[in-house]
C-alpha positions as a LaTeX table, in Angstrom:
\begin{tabular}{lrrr}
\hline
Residue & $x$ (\AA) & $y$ (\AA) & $z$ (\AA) \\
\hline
Unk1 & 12.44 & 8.00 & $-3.40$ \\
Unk2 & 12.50 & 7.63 & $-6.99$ \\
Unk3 & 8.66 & 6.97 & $-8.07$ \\
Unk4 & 9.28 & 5.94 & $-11.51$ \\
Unk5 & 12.34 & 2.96 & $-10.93$ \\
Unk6 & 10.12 & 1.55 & $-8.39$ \\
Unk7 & 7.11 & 0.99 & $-11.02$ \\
Unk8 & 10.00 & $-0.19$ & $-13.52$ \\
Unk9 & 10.80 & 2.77 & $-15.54$ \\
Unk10 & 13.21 & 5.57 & $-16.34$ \\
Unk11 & 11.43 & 8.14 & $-18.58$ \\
Unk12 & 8.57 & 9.86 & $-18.10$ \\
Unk13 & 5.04 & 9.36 & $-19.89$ \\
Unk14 & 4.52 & 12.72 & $-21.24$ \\
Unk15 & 7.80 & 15.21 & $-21.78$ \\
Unk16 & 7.97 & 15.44 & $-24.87$ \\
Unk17 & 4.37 & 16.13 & $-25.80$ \\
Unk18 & 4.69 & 18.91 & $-22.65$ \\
Unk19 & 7.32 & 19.99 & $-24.06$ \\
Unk20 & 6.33 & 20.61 & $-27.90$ \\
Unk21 & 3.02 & 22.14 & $-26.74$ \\
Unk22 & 4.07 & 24.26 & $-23.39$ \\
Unk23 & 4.04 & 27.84 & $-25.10$ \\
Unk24 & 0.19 & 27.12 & $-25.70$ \\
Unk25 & $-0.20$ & 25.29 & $-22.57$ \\
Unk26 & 1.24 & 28.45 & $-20.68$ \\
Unk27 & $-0.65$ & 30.85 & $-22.49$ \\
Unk28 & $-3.95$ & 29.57 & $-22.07$ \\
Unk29 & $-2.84$ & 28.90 & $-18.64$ \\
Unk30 & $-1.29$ & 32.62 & $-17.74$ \\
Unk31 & $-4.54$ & 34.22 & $-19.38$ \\
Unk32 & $-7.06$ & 32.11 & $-17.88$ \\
Unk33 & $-9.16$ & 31.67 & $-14.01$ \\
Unk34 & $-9.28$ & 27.95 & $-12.98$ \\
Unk35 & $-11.40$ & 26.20 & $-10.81$ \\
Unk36 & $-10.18$ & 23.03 & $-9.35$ \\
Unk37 & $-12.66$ & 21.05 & $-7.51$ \\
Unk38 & $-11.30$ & 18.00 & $-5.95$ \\
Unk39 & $-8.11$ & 20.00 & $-5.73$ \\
Unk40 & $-6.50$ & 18.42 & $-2.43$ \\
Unk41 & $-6.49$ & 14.63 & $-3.70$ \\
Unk42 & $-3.72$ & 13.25 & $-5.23$ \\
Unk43 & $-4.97$ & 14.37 & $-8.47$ \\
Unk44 & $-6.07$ & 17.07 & $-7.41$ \\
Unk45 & $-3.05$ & 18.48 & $-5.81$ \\
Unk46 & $-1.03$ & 17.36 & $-9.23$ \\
Unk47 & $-2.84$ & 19.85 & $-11.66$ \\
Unk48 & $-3.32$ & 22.52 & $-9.54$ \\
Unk49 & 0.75 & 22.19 & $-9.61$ \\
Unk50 & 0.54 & 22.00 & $-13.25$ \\
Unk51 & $-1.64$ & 25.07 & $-12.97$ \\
Unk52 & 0.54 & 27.23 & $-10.46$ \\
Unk53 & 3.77 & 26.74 & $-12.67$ \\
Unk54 & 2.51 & 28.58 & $-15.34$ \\
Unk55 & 1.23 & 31.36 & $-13.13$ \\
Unk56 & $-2.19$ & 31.56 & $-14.11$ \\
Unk57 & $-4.44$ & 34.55 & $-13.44$ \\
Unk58 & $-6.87$ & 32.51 & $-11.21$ \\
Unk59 & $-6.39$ & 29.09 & $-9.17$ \\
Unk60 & $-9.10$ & 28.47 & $-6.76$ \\
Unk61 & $-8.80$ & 24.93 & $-5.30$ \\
Unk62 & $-11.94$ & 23.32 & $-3.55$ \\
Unk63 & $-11.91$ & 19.87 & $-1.47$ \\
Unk64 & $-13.61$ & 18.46 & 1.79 \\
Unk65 & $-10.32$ & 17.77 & 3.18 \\
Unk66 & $-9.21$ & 20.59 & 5.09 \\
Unk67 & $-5.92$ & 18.85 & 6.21 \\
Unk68 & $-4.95$ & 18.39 & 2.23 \\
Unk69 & $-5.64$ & 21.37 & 0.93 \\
Unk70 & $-3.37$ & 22.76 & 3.96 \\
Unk71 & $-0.97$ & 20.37 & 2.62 \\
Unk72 & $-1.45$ & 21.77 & $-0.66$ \\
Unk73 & $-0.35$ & 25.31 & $-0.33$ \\
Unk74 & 2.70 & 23.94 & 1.95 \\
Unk75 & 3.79 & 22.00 & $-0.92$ \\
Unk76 & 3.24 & 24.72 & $-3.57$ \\
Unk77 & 4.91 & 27.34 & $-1.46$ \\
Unk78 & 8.28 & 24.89 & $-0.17$ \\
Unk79 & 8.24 & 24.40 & $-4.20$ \\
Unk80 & 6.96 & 26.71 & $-6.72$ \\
Unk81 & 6.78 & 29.89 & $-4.27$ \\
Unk82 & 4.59 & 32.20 & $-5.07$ \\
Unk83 & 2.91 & 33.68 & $-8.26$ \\
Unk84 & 1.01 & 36.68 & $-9.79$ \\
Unk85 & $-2.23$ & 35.38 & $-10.04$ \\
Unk86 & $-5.10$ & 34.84 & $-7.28$ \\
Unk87 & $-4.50$ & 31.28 & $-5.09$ \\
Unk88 & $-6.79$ & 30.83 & $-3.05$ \\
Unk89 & $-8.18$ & 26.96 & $-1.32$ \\
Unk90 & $-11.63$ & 26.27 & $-0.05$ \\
Unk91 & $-12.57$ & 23.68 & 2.51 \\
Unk92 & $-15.77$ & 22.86 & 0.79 \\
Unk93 & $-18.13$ & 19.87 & $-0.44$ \\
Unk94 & $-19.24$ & 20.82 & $-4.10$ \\
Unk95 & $-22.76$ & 19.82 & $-3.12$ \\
Unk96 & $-22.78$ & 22.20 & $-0.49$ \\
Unk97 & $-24.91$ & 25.72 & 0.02 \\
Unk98 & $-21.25$ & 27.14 & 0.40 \\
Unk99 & $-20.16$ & 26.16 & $-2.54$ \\
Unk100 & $-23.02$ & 27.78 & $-3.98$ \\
Unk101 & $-22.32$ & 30.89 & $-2.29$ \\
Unk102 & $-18.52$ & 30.96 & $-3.48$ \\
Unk103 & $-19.61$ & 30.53 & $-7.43$ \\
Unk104 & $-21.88$ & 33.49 & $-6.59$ \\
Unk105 & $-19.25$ & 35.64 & $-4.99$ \\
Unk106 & $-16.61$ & 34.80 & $-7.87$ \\
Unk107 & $-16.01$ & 36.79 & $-11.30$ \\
Unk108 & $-16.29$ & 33.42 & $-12.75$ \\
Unk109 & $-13.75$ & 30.49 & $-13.68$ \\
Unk110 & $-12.81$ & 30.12 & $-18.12$ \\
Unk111 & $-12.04$ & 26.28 & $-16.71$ \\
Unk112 & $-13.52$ & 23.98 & $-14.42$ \\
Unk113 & $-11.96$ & 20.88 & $-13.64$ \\
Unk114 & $-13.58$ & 17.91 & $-11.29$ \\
Unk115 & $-10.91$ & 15.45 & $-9.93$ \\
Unk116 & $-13.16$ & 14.84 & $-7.08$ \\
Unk117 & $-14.42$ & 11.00 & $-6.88$ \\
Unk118 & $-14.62$ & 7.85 & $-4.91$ \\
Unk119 & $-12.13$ & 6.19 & $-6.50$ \\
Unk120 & $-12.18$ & 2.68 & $-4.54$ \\
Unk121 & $-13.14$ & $-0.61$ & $-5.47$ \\
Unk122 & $-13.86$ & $-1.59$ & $-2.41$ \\
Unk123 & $-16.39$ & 1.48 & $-2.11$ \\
Unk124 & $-19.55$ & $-1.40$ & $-3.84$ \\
Unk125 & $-18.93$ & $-3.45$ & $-0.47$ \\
Unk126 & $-22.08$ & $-2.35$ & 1.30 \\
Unk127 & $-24.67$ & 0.14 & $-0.40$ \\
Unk128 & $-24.46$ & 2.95 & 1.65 \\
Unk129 & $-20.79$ & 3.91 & 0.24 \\
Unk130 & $-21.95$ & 2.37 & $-2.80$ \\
Unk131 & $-24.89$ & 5.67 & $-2.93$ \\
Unk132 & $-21.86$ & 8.02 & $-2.19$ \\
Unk133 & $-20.06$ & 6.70 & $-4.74$ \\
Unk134 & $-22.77$ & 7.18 & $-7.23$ \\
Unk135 & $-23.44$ & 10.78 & $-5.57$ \\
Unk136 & $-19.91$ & 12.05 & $-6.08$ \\
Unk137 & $-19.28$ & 10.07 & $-9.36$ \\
Unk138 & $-22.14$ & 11.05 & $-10.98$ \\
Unk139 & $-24.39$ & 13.35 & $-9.21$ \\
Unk140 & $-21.84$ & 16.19 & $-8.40$ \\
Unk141 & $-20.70$ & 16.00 & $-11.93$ \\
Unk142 & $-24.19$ & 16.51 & $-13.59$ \\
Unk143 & $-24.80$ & 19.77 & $-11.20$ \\
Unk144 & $-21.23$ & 20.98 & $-11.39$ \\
Unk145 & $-21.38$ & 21.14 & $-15.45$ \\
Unk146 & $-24.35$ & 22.88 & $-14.82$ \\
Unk147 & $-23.55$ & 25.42 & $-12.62$ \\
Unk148 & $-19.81$ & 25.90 & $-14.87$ \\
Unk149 & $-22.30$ & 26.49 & $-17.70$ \\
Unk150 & $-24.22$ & 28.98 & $-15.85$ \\
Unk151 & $-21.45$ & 30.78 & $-14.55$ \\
Unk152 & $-19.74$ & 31.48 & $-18.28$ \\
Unk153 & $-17.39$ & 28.48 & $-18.07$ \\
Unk154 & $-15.79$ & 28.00 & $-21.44$ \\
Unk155 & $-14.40$ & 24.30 & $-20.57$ \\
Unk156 & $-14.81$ & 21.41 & $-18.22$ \\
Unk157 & $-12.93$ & 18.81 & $-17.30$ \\
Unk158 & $-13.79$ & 15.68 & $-15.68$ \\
Unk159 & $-11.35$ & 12.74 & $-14.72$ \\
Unk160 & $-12.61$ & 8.92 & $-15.76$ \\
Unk161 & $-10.94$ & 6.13 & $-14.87$ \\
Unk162 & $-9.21$ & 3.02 & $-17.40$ \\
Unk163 & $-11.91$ & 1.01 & $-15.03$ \\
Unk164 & $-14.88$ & 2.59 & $-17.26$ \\
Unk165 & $-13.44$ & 0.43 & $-20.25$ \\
Unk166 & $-15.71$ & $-2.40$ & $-20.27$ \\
Unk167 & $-16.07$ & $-2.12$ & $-16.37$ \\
Unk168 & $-16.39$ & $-5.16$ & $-14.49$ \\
Unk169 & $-16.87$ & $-3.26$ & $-10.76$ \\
Unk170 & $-19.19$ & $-0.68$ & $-9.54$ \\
Unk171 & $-16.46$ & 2.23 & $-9.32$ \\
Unk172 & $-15.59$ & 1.90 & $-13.04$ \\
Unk173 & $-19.52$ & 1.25 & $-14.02$ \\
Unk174 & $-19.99$ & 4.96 & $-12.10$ \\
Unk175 & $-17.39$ & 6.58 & $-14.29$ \\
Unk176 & $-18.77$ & 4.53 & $-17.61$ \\
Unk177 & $-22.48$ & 6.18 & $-16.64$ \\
Unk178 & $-20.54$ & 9.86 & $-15.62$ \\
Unk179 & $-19.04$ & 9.83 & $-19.41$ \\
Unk180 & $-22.74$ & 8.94 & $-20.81$ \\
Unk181 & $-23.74$ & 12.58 & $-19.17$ \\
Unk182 & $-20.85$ & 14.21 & $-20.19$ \\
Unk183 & $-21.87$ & 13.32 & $-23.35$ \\
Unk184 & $-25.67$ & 14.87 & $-23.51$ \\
Unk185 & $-23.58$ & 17.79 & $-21.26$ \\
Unk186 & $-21.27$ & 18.48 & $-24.31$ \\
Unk187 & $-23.90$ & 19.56 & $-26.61$ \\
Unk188 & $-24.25$ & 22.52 & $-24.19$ \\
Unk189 & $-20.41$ & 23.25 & $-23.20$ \\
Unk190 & $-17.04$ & 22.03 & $-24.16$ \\
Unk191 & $-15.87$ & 19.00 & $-21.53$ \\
Unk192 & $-12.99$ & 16.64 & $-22.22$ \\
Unk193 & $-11.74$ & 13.70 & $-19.76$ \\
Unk194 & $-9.00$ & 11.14 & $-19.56$ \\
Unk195 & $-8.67$ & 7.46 & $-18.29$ \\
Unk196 & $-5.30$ & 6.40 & $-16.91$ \\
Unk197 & $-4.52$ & 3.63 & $-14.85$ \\
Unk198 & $-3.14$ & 3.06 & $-11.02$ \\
Unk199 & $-1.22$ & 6.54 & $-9.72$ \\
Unk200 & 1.51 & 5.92 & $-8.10$ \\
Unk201 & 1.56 & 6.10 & $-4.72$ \\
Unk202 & $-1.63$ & 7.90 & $-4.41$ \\
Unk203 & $-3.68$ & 8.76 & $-1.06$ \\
Unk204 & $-5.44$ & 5.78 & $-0.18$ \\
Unk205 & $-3.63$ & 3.22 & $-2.99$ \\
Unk206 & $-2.01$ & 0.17 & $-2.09$ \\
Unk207 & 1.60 & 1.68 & $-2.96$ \\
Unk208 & 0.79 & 4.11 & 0.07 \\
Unk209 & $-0.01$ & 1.93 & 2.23 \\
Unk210 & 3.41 & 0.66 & 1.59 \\
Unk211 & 4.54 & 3.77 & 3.34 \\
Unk212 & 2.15 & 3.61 & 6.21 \\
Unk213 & 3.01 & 0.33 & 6.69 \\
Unk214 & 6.84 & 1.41 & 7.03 \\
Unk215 & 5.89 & 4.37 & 9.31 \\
Unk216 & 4.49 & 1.85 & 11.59 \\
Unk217 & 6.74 & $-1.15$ & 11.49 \\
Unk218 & 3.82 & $-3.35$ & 9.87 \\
Unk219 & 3.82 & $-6.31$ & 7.58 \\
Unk220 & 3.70 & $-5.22$ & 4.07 \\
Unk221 & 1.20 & $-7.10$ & 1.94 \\
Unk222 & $-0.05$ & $-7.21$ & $-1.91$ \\
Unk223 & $-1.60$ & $-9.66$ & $-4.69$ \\
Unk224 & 1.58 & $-11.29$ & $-6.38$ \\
Unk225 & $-1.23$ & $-12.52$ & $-9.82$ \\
Unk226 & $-2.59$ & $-8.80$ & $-10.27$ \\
Unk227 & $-0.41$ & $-6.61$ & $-12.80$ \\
Unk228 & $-1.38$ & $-2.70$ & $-13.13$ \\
Unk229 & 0.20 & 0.02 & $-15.15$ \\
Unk230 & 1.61 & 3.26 & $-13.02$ \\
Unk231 & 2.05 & 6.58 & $-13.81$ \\
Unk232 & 3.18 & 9.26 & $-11.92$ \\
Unk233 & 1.31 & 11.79 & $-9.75$ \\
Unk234 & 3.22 & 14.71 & $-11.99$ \\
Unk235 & 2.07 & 12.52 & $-15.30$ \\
Unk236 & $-1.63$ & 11.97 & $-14.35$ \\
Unk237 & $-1.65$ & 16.15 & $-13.75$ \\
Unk238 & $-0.18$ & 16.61 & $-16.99$ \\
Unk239 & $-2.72$ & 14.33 & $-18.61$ \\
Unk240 & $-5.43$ & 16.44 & $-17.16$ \\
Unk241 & $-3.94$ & 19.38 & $-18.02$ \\
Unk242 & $-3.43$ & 18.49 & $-21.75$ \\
Unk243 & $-7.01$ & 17.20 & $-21.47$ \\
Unk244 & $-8.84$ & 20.30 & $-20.21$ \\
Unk245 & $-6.52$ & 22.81 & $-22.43$ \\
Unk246 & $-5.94$ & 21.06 & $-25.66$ \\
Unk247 & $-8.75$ & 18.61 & $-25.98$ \\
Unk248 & $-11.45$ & 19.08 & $-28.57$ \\
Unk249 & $-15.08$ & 19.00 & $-26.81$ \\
Unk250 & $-15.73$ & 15.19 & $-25.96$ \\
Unk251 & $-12.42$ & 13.94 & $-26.25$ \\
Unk252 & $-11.12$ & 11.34 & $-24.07$ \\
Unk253 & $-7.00$ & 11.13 & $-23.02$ \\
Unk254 & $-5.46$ & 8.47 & $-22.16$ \\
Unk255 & $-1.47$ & 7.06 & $-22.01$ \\
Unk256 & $-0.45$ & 5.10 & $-25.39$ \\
Unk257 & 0.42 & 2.06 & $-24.42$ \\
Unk258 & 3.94 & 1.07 & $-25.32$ \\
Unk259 & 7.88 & 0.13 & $-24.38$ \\
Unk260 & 7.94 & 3.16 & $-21.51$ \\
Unk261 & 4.58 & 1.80 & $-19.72$ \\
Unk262 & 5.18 & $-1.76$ & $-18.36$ \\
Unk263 & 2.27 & $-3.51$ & $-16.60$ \\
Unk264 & 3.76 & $-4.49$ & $-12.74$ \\
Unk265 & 2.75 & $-6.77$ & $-10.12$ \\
Unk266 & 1.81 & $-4.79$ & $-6.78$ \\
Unk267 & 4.20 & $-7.73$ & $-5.36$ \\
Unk268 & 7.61 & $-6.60$ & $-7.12$ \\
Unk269 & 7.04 & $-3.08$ & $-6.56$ \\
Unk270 & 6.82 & $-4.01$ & $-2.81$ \\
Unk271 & 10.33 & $-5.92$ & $-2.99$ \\
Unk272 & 11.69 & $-3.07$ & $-4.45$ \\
Unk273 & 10.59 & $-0.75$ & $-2.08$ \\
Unk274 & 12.12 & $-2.52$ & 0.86 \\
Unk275 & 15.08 & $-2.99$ & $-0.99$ \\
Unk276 & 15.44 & 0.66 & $-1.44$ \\
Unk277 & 15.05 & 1.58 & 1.83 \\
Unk278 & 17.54 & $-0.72$ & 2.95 \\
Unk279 & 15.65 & $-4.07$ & 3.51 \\
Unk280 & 15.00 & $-7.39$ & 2.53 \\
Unk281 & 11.58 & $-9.04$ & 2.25 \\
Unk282 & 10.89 & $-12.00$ & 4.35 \\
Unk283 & 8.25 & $-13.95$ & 2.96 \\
Unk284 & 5.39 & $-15.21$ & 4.96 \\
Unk285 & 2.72 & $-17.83$ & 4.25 \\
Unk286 & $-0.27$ & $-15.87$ & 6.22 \\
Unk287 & $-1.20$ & $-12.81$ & 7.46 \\
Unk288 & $-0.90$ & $-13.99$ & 11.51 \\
Unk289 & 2.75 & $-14.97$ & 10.83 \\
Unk290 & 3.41 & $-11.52$ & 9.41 \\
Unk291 & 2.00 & $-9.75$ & 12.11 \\
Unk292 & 3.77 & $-12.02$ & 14.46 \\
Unk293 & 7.59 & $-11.63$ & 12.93 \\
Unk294 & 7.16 & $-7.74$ & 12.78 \\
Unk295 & 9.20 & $-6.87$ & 15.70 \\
Unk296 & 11.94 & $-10.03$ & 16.08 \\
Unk297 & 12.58 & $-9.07$ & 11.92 \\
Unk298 & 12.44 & $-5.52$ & 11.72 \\
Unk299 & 15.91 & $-4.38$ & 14.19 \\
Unk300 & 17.07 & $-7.31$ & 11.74 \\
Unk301 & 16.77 & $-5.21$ & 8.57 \\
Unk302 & 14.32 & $-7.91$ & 7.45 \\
Unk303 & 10.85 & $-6.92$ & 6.62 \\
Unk304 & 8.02 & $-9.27$ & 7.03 \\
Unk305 & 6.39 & $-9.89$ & 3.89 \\
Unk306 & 2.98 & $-11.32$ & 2.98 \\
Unk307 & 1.94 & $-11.77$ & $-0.78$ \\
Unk308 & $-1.29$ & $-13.81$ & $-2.30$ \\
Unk309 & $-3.89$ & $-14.38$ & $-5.19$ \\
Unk310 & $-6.27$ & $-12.34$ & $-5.51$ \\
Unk311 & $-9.75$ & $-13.72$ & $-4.94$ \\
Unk312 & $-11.58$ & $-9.71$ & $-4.10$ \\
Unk313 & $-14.97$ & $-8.38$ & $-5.59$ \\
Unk314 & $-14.47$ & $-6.04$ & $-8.68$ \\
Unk315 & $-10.62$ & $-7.21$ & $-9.59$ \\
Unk316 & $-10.23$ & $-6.91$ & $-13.62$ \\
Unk317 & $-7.57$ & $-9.64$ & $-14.97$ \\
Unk318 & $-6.23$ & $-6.98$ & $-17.33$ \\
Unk319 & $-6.09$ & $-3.12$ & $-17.84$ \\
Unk320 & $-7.40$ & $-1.37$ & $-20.81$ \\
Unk321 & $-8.06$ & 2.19 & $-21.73$ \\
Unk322 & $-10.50$ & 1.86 & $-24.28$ \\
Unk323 & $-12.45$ & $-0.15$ & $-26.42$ \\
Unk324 & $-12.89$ & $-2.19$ & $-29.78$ \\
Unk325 & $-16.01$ & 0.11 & $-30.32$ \\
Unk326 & $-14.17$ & 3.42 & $-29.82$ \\
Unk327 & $-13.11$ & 6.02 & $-32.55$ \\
Unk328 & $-9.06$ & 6.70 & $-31.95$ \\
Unk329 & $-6.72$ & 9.31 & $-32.48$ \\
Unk330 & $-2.70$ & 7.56 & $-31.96$ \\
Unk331 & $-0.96$ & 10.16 & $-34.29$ \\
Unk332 & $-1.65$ & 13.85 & $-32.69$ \\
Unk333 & 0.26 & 13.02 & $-29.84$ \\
Unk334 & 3.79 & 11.12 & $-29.51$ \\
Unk335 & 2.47 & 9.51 & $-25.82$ \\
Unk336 & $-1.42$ & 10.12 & $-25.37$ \\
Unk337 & $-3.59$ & 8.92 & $-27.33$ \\
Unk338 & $-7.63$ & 10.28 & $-27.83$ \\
Unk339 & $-10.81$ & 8.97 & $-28.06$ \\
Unk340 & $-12.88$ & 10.79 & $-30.24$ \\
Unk341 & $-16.29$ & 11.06 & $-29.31$ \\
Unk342 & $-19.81$ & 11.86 & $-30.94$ \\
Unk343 & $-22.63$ & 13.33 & $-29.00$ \\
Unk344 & $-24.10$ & 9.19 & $-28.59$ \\
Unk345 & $-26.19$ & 9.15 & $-25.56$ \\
Unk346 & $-29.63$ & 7.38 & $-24.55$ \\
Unk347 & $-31.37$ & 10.64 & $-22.65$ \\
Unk348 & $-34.22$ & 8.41 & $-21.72$ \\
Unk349 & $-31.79$ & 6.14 & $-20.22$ \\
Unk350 & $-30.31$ & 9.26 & $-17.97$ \\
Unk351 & $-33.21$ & 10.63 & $-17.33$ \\
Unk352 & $-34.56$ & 7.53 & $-15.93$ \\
Unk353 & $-31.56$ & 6.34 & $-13.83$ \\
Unk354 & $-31.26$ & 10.12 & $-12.57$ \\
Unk355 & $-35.26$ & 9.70 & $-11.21$ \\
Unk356 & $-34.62$ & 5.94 & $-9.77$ \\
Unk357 & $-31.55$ & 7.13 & $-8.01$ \\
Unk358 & $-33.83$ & 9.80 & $-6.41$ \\
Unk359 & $-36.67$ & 6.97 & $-5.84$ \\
Unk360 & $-33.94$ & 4.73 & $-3.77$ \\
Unk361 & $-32.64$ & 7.57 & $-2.22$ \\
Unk362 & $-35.77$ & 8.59 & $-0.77$ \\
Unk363 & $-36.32$ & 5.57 & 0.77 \\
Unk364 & $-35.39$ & 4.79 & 4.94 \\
Unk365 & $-32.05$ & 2.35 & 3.79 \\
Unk366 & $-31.18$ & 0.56 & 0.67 \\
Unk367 & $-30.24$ & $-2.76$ & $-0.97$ \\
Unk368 & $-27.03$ & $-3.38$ & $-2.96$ \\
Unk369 & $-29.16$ & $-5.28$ & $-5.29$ \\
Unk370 & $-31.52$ & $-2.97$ & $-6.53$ \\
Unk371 & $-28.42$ & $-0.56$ & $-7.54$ \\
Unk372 & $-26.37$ & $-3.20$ & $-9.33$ \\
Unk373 & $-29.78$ & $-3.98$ & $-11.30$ \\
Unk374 & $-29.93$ & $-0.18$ & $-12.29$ \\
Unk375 & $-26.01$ & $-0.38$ & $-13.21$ \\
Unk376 & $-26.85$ & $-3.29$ & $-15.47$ \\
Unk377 & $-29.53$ & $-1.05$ & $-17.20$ \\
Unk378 & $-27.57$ & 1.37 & $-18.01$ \\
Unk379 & $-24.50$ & $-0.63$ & $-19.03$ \\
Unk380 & $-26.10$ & $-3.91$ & $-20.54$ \\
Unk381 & $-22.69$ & $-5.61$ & $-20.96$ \\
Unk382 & $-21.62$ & $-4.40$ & $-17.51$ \\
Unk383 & $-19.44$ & $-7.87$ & $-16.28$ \\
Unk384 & $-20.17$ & $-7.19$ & $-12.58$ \\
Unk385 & $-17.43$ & $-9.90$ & $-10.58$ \\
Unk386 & $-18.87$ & $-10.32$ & $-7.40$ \\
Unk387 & $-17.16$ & $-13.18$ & $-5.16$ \\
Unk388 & $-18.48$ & $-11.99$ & $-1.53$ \\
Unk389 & $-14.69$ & $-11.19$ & $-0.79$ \\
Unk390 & $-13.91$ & $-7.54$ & $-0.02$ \\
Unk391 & $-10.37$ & $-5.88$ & 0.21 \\
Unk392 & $-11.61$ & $-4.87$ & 3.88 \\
Unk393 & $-10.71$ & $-8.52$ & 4.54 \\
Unk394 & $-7.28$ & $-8.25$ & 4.04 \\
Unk395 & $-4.61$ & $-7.02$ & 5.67 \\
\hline
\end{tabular}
């Protein structure tokens, strides 16, 4: 299935900057030892590809998901093979004592890069995901720098999100507050990020769904009023890449906006997925009829259809990758742009959400409340939209 016609393109993002910079991307690369925590997501998986290709001396991938990172080697060894260097995957939780233990057993990693997150919206519904959110977010990245600092670590990279651009939900607050430490981190080691939008067809999106959905004969639904950008899971591991090897300390990646990066509705993509597979929506006013016309329209070569406004908790109206108040750099780069940081960062501010955090945590359970209220501290402007509708609701 062809990724990139069904978000409503036919070029890649990123090609030709790979291509003017891949002798230094593949030297750094072949004479470096990478750590890639994270490394079975969808992100994840996409830069330790990156990584592999250019046969690097050290690829060491860590994730809780045991299933994916199994996944992960199948994929690199039905694709790229095999290489010089050391591969080796980890069925670990960066928090853990193990993970500990594997840092101490190591020579050592010249990059570490964090793709590991809670990347949902719908992760602020109740406040007990809302606390692992924060925990993986931010938590895991403020003891991860510090242990790739201890260790000798000359770089670290850390995925954002656009959703940390003025953030109006709890997932792209998380990432805003992540970036404010990776600030005060940068004065001790050299970290670099990027913020891209929606990947395609990612573990958990709404685009995969689409293909669980088809697996199991089920309705296909989506918002037909929200418009995203895409890129590809092979762009957003080149981004990171780029990021982590040819970003200056505090610089922020992101896609340039232009003719090649169309914003989409979740609704047409869904059409033209059907369409592709050899079906034609059927539109259907609710969610019961759906359900209901699944198995008289299916053998039909009709697909049941159900498309609405969205009315859900932590929906922005519009995507952005950065703001009126940031520094840019649009001319290094034919398609990424940078933002180009100074060490700004409130350490009172940190210090004091970092103890509060600890405060609430310590407690028997927890209010949603009280963690929105420290959100707003730290992000005055944060434009929390909270209607009381989750996407757990829908179909």
């Amino acid at each position: 299935m062809n990724i990139l016609s069904l978000v409503g393109r036919d070029e890649a993002l990123f090609a030709d900057d790979i291509s003017t910079h891949e002798q230094e991307l593949s030297e750094l690369v072949a004479s470096s030892r990478f750590l890639v925590i994270g490394g079975a997501g969808s992100i994840g998986q996409a830069v330790c590809r990156e990584i592999f290709k250019r046969n690097p001396r050290a690829l060491h991938a860590v994730d809780i998901s045991e299933n994916n990172l199994v996944e992960l080697v199948r994929d690199i060894r039905s694709t790229l093979g095999y290489a010089d260097g050391d591969f080796r995957t980890f069925a670990l939780d960066c928090a853990s004592r193990e993970f500990d233990a594997l840092l101490n057993a190591e020579a050592g990693y010249d990059y570490v890069l964090n793709l590991s997150a809670l990347k949902h919206v719908r992760s602020e519904k109740d406040p007990f995901t809302l606390m692992r959110l924060i925990e993986v977010n931010v938590l895991n990245t403020v003891s991860t720098i510090a242990q790739a600092q201890a260790k000798g670590a000359r770089k670290y990279f850390c995925v954002s999100t656009d959703k940390a651009a003025n953030p109006v939900n709890m997932m792209g607050a998380s990432k805003r507050i992540m970036e404010m430490f990776l600030m005060r981190a940068s004065l001790e080691l050299p970290i670099s990020t990027a913020r891209f939008a929606n990947v395609a067809f990612s573990d958990g999106s709404l685009l995969h769904g689409f293909n669980q959905r088809f697996a199991k004969r089920q309705p296909i639904s989506a918002p037909n009023d929200v418009r995203r950008y895409f890129v590809t899971p092979q762009e957003s591991g080149e981004l990171c890449l780029s990021s982590c090897l040819l970003g200056d300390n505090r610089d922020i990646f992101f896609p340039k906006l232009s003719a090649a990066l169309n914003l989409t509705r979740f609704s047409d993509i869904a059409v033209r997925y059907l369409e592709t597979l050899g079906y034609e929506p059927d539109p259907c006013s609710t969610e019961d009829e759906a359900r209901e016309r699944a198995e008289a329209l299916i053998p039909q070569r009709k697909w049941p259809v159900y498309f609405f406004e969205s009315d859900t908790t932590g929906e922005k109206d519009f995507e952005e990758f950065f703001t009126e108040a940031e520094t840019l750099d649009m001319d290094r780069f034919r398609s990424i742009g940078v933002i180009k940081n100074e060490p700004v960062f409130d350490a009172a501010r940190l210090d004091r959400f970092l103890a509060r955090i600890a405060e609430i945590r310590a407690c028997p359970t927890w209010d949603k409340p009280e963690i929105v209220d420290l959100f707003h501290e730290m992000i005055p402007d944060f434009s929390h939209k909270e209607t009381g509708k989750y996407l757990d609701n829908r179909m």
